[in-house]
N, C-alpha and C positions, 0 to 999 in steps of 0.2 A: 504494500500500500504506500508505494511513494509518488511523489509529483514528479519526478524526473522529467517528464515528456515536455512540462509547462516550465521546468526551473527557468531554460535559456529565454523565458517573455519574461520580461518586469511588470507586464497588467497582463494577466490569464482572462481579462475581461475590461473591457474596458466600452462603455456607452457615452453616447455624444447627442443630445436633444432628442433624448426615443420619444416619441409620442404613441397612443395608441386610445380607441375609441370604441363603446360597445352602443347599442341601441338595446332600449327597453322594451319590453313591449306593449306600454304604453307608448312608443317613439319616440321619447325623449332620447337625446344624443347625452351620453356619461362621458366625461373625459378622464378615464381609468388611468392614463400617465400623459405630464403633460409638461413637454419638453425635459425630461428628467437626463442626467450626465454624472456619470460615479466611474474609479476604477476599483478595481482589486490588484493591489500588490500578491505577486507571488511569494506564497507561502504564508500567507497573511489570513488573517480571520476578521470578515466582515459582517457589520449587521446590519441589516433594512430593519428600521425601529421607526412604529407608527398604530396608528387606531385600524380595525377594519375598514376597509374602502380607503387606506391610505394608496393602493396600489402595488406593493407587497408581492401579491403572488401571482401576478401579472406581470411584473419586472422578473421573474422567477423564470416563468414558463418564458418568456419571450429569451431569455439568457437559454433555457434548455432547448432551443428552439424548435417550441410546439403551438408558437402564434408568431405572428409576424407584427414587426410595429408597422405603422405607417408614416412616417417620418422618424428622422435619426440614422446614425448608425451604430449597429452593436459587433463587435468583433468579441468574439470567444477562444481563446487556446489559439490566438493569432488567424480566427477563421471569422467570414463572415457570414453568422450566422443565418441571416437572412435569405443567401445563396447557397451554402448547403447546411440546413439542420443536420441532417443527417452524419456528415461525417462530426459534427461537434457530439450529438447523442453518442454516437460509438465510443467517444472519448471522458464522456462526465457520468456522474450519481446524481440522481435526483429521487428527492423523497419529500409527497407531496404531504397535505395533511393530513388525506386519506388516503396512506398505503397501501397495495394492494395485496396484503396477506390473505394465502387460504387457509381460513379458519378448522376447515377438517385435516387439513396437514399434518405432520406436525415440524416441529424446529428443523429438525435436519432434513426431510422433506421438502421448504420453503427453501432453505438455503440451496437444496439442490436444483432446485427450479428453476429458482435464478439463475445461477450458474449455467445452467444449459440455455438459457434464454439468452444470454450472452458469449456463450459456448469459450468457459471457462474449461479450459483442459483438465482431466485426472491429475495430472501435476503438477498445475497454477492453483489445485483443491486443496492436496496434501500440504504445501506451504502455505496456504491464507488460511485454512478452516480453525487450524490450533491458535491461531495469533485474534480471529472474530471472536473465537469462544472463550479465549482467556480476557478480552477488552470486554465484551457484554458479559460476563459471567453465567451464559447459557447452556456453559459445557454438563450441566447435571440434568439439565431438561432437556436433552437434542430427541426424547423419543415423545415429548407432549405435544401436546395437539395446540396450534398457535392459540385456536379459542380459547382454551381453558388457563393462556398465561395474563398477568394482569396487564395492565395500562402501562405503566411503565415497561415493564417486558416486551412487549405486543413491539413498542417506539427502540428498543432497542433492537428485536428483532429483524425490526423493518429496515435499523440501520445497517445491519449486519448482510442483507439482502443485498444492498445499494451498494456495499461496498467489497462488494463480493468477488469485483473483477478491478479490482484497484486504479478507480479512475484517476485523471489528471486535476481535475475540479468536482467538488462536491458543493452540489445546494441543499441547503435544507429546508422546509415552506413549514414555519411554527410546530417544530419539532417538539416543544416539551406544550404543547396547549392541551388541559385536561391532565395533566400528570403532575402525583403528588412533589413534595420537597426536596424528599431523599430520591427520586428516580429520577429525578428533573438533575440534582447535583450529579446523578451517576454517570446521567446520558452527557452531562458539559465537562465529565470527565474525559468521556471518549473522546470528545471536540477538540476538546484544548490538547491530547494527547497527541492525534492525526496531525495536528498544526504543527505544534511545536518540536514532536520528536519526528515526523516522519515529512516536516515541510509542504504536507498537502495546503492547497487552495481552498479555503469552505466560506460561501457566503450563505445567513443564514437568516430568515427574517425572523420577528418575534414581536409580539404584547408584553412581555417581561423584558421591564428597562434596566433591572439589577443583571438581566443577563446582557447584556452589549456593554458593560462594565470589564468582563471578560475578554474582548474581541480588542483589535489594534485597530479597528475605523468604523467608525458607526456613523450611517447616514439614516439621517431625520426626515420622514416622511409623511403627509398631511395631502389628501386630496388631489392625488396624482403628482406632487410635486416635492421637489427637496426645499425643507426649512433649513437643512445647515448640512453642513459633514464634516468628519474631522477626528481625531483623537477623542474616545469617550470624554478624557478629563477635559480638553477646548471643552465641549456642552456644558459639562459640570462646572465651570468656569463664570458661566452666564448668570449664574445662580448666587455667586460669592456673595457675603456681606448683604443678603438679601432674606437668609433662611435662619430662623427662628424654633424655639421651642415655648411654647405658652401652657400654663397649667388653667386647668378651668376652676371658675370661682365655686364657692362653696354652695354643696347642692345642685351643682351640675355637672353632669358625668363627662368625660373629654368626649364619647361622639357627639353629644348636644354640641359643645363647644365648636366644635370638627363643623356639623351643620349648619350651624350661623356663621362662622368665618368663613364657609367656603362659598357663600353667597355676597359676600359683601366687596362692594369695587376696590378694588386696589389688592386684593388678595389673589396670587394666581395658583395658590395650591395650600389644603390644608387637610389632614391626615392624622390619624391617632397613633401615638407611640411613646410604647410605655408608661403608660397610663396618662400622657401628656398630647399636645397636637402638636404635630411642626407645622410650621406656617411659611411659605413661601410668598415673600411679596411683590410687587410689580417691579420694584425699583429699589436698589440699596437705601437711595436718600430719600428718606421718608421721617422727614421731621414730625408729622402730624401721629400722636397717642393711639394704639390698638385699643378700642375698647370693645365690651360686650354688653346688653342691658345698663348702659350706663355708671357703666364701672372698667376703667382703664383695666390692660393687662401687662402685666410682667413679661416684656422678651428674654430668650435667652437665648443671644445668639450662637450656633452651631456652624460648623463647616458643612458644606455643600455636597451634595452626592448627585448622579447622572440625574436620578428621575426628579431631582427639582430645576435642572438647566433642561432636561427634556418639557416640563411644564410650564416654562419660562415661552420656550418657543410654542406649544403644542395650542396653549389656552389664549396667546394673542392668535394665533391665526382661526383657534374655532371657536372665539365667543361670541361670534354670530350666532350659533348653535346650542350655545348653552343655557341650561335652565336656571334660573332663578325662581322656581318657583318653592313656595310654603304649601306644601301636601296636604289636603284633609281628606279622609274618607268617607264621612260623613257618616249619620247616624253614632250606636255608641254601642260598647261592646261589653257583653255581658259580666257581670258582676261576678263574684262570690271568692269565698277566702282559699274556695281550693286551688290544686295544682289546676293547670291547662293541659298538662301532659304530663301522666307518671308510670311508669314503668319500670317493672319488675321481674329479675330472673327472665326476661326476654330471651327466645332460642328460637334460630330457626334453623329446619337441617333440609338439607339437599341430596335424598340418599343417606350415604356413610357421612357426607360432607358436613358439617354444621358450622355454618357461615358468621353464626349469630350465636354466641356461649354464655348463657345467663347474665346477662348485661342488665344492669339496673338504675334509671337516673327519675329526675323529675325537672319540671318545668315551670316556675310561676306565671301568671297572668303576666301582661304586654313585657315580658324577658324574652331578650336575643339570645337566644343558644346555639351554638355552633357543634357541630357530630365535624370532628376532623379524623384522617388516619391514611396512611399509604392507601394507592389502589389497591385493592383483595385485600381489605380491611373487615369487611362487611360491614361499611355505614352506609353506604350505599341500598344493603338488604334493610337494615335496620330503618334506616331512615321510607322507604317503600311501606314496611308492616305499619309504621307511623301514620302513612298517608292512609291507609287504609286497602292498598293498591296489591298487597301480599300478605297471606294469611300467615300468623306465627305458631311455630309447632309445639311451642310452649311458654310457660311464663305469664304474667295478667299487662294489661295494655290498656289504659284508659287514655283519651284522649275529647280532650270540650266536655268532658263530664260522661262520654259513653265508653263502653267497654266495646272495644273494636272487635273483640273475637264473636261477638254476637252482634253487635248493632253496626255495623260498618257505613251502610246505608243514610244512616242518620247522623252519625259524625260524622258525614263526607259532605255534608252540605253546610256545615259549619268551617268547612278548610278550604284554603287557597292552594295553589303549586302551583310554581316555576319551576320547567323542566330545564337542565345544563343544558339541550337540543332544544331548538328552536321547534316545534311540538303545535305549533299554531298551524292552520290550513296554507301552503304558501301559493297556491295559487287563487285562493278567494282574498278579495280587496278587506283592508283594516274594517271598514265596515262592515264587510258579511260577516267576517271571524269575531269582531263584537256582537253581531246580531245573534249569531248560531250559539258563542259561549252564556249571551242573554239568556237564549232562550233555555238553555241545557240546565243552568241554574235555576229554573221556574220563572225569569221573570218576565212579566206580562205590562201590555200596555204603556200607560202614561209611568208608569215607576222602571218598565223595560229603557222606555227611552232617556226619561231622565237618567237612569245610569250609566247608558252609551255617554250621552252629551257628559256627563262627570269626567267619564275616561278619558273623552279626546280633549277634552279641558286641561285634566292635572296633568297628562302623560304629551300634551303639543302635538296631537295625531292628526288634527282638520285638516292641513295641506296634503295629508296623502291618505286620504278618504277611500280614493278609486283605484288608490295603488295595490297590485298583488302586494301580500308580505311578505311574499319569497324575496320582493326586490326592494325591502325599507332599507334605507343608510344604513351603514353605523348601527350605534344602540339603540336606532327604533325599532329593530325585531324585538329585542330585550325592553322595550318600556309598551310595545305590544303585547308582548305574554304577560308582564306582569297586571297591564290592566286590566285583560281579560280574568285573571286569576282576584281582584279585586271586585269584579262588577256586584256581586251576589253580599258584598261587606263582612270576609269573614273574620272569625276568631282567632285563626289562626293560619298565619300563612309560610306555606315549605317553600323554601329555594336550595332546590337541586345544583348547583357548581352554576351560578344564576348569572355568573359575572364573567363566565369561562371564555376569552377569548375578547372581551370589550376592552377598547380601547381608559386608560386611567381616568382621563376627563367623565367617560359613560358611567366607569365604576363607582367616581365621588359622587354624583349625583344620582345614582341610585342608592348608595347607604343614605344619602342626606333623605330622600324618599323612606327607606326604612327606620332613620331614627326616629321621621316623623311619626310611623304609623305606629311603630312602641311607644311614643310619645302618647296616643289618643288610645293608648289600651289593645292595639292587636299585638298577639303573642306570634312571633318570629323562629322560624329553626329551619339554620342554613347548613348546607356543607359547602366546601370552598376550598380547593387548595394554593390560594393568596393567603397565606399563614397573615401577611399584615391584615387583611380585612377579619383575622377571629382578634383582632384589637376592639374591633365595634360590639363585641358580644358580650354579655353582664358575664356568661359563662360558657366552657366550652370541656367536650369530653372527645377524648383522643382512644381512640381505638386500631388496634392491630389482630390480627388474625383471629377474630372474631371476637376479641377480649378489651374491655373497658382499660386501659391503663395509666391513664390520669384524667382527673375533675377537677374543674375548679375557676377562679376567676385569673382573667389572662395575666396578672399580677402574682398569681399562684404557682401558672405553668412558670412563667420568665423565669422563678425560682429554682426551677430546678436544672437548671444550664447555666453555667459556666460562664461569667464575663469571656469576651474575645477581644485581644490586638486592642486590647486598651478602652473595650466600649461595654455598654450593657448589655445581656443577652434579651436577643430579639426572639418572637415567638417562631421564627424558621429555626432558630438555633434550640432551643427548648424540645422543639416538636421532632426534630431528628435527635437529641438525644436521650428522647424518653422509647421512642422507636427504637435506634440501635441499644439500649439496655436492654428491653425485652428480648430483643432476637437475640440477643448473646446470652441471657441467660437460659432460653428455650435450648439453645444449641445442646447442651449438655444432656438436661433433660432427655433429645430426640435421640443422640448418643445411647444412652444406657437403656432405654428402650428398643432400639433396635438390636 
């Protein structure tokens, strides 16, 4: 796996004003890139860092050349691709965001497919096979069936697939999106390894701006265009003497805080951390007092990191877009001193399998609770038996005051969900998909319509009324499902991985939307693997291979990790090492058993 073929180009890629354009089918003309011009230094690790519809996997495919721009030119591995794809395909890896693993396969099955699909020799196998299996650590599962590996596995495998015939340039199209902390650190192991030790070319796009921290050139991307490029630290640069820490005053929790700063001018970023907000502001010189409710705040200034120079540039160029708005649901949400959700010795088994091991937690009224834990965790089952959506094989399960193993029916209409998949109809316009989730809800008439009109109110949906969903910007798919999952006013609302792939600007302004509705009393339970968004949670339970293994408030987890490199521990660093103790201690265990 080395670049040798590309060392002698100093840019293995190199674009000069690509343009490229799709029509909707509404006939609106998108302009998906527009005029964009980046290189890649050989051997170097690049990142395309941007919201969805920043144009991202469009500049991807057109670098693999499997579209063509329409103006520009792109030359790849000194070819232009334009004039033959083809011979650039035979030479690079590409792995889109939906690799095309067969799931009845298994590991060593898939690898060999590839291989033949690229007609990798019996003896280009024997040298590459041991060197994939010891970088993915897949070497103990080469006889499982791809389905049955997790999320992070599944994205390693894929990578292992790709690089099977040891290209000259590697792309990757949001390789870690949807995967936990620790698989996300494993797979930007292998990254930074290919780069560094073996001088491959890899450009790589991504939503995670802590990951282009890693990389040696990161270009900024917004709306088909570049806002900047340059050495991750240039971005983080933009940010200096601008980025703040603020405590919230007494009796209000930092996401209220978080809430109201992030709406107020002059503030281009603000975020929960450590039980505190960092506040990014427009400009270093800012003589005029932070206040909140009429009462100043205490700065404390902090040094600068990417994702506050990345917000510097991201929130001038889309605050055209962005909400300011104060959420209400309207109506009022049921009273009473018990839990919202309590659950006990919870189990569910799959066959031999049991996914879900006597898990036990509870819930109060309008509390944010967070279910985190590696893919094949089972919070994912857990959280389903919740919804009422999967039956539990044992254990008692109340939920809005019904016991789900009997009443399911009737606690389902007291609950909301958001799916991590976009789950709404994508070819029916924002309004039919409000009309049909109306109506699926029960509601009728003049109370049907007032709560359409509510949604396209709080969530700014009126200008794309007539538009399929399949084709909303941005986080309007994401502020579609979650309206729909509001129309009916419930008690309780689930979000599935609800933020998985939005762009940061979508993300703040959806917790600000959730702080609000905990604020008017609806009870909240997310999963999320943005370890920083289980900062917004009163509470959060971390589970691994089917087993509860720490609760508690994100002040509680921080606790149990280890300061790093001179700073506090963050809940990324908590949550991988309450995970890696368990599995280390399992190990032994699975040892004297076998």
């Amino acid at each position: 796996m080395t670049a040798q073929a590309a060392g002698a180009l100093p840019f293995p890629v190199a674009a000069r004003g690509i343009a490229k354009t799709f029509r909707r089918d509404t006939g609106e003309i998108v302009k998906a890139l527009d005029g964009i011009s980046f290189e890649a230094r050989a051997g170097s690790l690049t990142a395309l860092v941007g919201p969805d519809g920043a144009g991202k996997t469009t500049l991807l495919r057109l670098t693999a050349g499997l579209m063509k721009a329409e103006a520009g030119t792109l030359s790849v591995l000194g070819i232009d691709v334009a004039a033959d794809p083809q011979a650039v395909q035979d030479r690079i890896g590409y792995m889109p965001q939906k690799f095309g693993l067969y799931e009845d396969l298994t590991v060593q099955e898939n690898l060999d497919l590839y291989a033949d699909l690229h007609g990798v020799t019996a003896a280009e196998r024997q040298a590459i096979y041991p060197r994939l299996m010891e970088m993915t650590a897949l070497g103990r599962f080469t006889t499982r069936p791809a389905g049955k590996l997790s999320g992070g596995m599944k994205q390693k495998l894929g990578l292992a697939c790709t690089l099977v015939r040891a290209p000259a340039l590697l792309l990757l199209d949001e390789p870690t999106v949807g995967v936990d902390p620790l698989s996300r650190r494993e797979l930007w192991e292998i990254v930074t390894r290919l780069v560094r030790e073996d001088g491959l070319t890899v450009i790589v796009s991504t939503s995670y701006l802590d990951e282009a921290e890693f990389c040696d050139h990161a270009v900024v991307m917004h709306a088909g265009q570049v806002l900047a490029q340059g050495k991750p630290a240039e971005i983080t640069a933009r940010a200096e003497g601008a980025t703040f820490l603020a405590s919230a005053p007494a009796g209000m929790t930092a996401r209220s805080l978080q809430a109201r700063l992030f709406v107020q001018p002059g503030i281009v970023d603000a975020v929960p951390e450590a039980g505190r907000v960092r506040v990014v502001r427009a400009a270093a010189d800012h003589p005029a007092p932070l206040a909140i409710e009429g009462g100043a705040l205490t700065l404390e200034p902090v040094p600068a990191r990417f994702e506050d120079g990345f917000m510097q540039l991201f929130r001038a160029a889309a605050e055209a877009s962005a909400s300011r708005h104060a959420m209400t649901i309207g109506g009022r949400r049921a009273a009473g001193d018990g839990p919202a959700v309590e659950v006990h010795d919870l189990t569910r088994r799959f066959g031999d399998f049991i996914a879900v091991d006597k898990v036990s937690f509870s819930v109060a009224r309008g509390e944010i609770y967070g279910l985190l834990g590696p893919n094949g965790a089972g919070k994912s089952t857990t959280f389903r038996m919740l919804c009422g959506l999967l039956a539990a094989s044992g254990g008692t399960l109340r939920v809005a005051g019904q016991d789900l193993r009997g009443a399911r029916a009737e606690a389902r209409r007291k609950l909301g969900y958001v799916a991590q998949k976009f789950s709404l109809y994508g070819d029916l316009s924002v309004d039919e998909n409000l009309d049909f989730f109306a109506s699926a809800y029960g509601l009728r008439g003049s109370r049907k319509a007032g709560r359409i009109a509510w949604a396209k109110e709080q969530f700014e949906l009126a200008d794309f009324s007539r538009l399929p969903s399949g084709q909303l910007p941005g986080g309007f798919k994401q502020r579609l499902a979650m309206a729909a999952a509001l129309l009916h006013e419930p008690e309780i609302l689930f979000l599935d991985e609800a933020t998985s792939g939005a762009d940061p600007l979508a993300r703040r302004e959806f917790w600000g939307r959730i702080t609000a509705l905990s604020e008017q009393g609806v009870t909240v339970i997310v999963t999320t693997h943005f370890m920083e968004e289980a900062e917004y949670c009163d509470r959060v339970i971390i589970m691994d291979a089917g087993e509860a293994l720490a609760e508690g408030t994100p002040a509680e987890i921080r606790a149990r990790a280890a300061p790093r490199e001179g700073r506090e521990a963050t809940m990324e660093d908590a949550f991988i090492a309450i995970v890696e103790a368990a599995r280390a201690g399992r190990e032994p265990a699975a040892r004297r058993a076998a």
